[in-house]
Structures are given as C-alpha cells and as structure tokens.
C-alpha positions as CSV (number, residue, x, y, z in Angstrom):
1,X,17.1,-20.6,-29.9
2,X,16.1,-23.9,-29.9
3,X,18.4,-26.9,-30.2
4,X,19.3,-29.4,-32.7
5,X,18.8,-32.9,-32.0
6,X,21.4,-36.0,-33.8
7,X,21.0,-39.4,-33.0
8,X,23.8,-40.8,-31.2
9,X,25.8,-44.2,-31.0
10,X,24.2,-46.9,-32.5
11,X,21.6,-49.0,-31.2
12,X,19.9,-52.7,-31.4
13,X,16.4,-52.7,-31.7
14,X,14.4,-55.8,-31.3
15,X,11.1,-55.9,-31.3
16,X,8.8,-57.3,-28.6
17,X,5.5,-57.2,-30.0
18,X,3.4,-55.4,-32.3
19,X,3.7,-52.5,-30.6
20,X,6.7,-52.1,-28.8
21,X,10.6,-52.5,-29.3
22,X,13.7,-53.2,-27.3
23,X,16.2,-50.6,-27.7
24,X,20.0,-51.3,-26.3
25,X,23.0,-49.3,-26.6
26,X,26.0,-51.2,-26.0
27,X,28.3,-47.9,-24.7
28,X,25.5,-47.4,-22.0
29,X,24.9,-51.1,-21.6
30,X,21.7,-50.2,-21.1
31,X,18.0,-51.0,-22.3
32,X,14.4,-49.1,-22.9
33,X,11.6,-50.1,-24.0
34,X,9.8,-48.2,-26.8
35,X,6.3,-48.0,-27.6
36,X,4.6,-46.8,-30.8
37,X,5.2,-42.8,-30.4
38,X,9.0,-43.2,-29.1
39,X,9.7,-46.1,-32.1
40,X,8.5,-43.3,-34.2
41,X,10.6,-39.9,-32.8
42,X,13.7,-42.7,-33.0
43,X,12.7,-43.7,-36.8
44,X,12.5,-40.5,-38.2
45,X,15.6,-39.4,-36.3
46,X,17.1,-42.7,-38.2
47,X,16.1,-40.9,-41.1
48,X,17.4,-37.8,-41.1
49,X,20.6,-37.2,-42.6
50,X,21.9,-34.7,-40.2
51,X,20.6,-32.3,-37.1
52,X,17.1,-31.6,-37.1
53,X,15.1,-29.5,-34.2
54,X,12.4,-30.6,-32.0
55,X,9.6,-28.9,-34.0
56,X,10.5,-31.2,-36.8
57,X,9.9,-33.9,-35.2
58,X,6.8,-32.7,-33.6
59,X,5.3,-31.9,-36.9
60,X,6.3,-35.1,-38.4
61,X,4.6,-37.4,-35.9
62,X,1.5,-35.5,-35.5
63,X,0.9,-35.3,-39.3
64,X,1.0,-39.6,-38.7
65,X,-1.3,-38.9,-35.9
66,X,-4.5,-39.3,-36.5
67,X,-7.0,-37.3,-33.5
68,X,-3.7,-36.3,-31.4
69,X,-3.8,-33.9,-29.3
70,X,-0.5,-31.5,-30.5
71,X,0.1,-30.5,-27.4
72,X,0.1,-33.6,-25.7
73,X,2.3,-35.1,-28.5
74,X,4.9,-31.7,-28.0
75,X,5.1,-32.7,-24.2
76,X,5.6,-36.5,-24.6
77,X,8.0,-36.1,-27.8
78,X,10.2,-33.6,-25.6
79,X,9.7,-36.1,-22.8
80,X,10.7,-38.6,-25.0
81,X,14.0,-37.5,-25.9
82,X,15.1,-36.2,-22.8
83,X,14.7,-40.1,-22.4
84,X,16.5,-41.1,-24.9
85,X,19.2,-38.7,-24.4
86,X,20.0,-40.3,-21.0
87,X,20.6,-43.4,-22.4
88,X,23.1,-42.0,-25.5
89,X,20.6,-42.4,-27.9
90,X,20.5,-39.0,-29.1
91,X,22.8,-36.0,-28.3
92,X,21.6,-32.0,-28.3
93,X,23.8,-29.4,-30.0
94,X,23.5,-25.6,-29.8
95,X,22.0,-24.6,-33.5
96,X,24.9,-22.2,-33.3
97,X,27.4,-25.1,-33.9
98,X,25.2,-26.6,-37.1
C-alpha cells in the first residue's frame, strides 16, 4: 500500500536565482537548497489540500516535463522527498489513517 505524503511545518523559501530556491524550516533550523524538480514536488505539495501519494506527484511533474525520462523522474521525486522529509518538510502517513 503505498503512502500518503502531507507537507509539514512551514517553511521560508527564498529564491537564489532563476533556478533554485533556499528552503529553511525554523523547527529544524535547518536549510536546503532546491533546484527546479524539487521547487516543483514542494509546489504542488503547497497545493494540495490534503494527503496525496507519490504517484501523484510523479504524474504531475512529468506531465510539466517535457523529454523526461519517467523513470528517472520516479527515482529522483522519491529521492527527493526522502530529502525533504529529513528536514520536516513533509511527513509520510500510512493510507490506512487518511
């Protein structure tokens, strides 16, 4: 079953350039830096009202993709969030408690 994916506490982005953003989440105290693909998995997770699944968000940045390879995209989206999960951004649930 796969899992659900919320975003957790809030964050301060600030970008950097044109094509990446600073990303700090004060209960971590702690800082990334985000690059086109990961300012977009954080976007649409900013835009989702409630849990979504990894698949979702797949789908939704390769359909913005233009000549991805999906399987490349899959790895570095799950990569991605594992990421971003370490530093509080987003929290995994069991689909079972949606």
């Amino acid at each position: 079953m796969e899992r659900r994916i919320v975003l957790g506490d809030d964050a301060t982005v600030e970008p950097l350039s044109g094509s990446s953003w600073a990303v700090f989440n004060a209960h971590y105290w702690d800082t990334a830096v985000f690059g086109r693909l990961d300012m977009a998995v954080f976007d649409f997770l900013r835009r989702c009202d409630g849990p979504t699944s990894e698949s979702a968000i797949v789908q939704s940045i390769i359909s913005q993709s233009e000549n991805a390879d999906p399987h490349k995209l899959a790895d570095y989206c799950g990569e991605c969030l594992r990421q971003m999960e370490m530093l509080g951004l987003v929290r995994f649930i069991d689909a079972s408690g949606v």
